[in-house]
C-alpha positions, 0 to 999 in steps of 0.5 A: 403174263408172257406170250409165246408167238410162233412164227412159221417161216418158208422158204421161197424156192424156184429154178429154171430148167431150158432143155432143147425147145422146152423150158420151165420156170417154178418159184413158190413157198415150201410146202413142206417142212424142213429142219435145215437149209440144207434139206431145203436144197436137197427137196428143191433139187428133188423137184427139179430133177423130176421135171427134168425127167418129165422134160427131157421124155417131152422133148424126146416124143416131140422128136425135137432134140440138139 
């Protein structure tokens, strides 16, 4: 008469990213399935990279740069 219980666990993944005038903060649950840790880290800084790039073209039509 033994259950199996599958409990689904997510990460809670977030950065910060100050680039001139522009800054972005972002925390949320994984949407998305990793098998480690370690790919885990490599999708958070996936996403934040690509907000840098989104950012820094920002910052660059705004003509406002340090």
């Amino acid at each position: 008469m033994g259950r199996s219980i599958t409990v689904m666990s997510r990460s809670i993944i977030g950065y910060g990213l100050i680039l001139g005038c522009a800054g972005s903060l972002k925390a949320n649950l994984q949407h998305m399935k990793a098998l480690s840790t370690t790919k885990a880290g490599y999708m958070t800084f996936t996403e934040a990279w690509k907000k840098k790039i989104w950012l820094k073209g920002l910052v660059t039509k705004s003509k406002y740069e340090q």
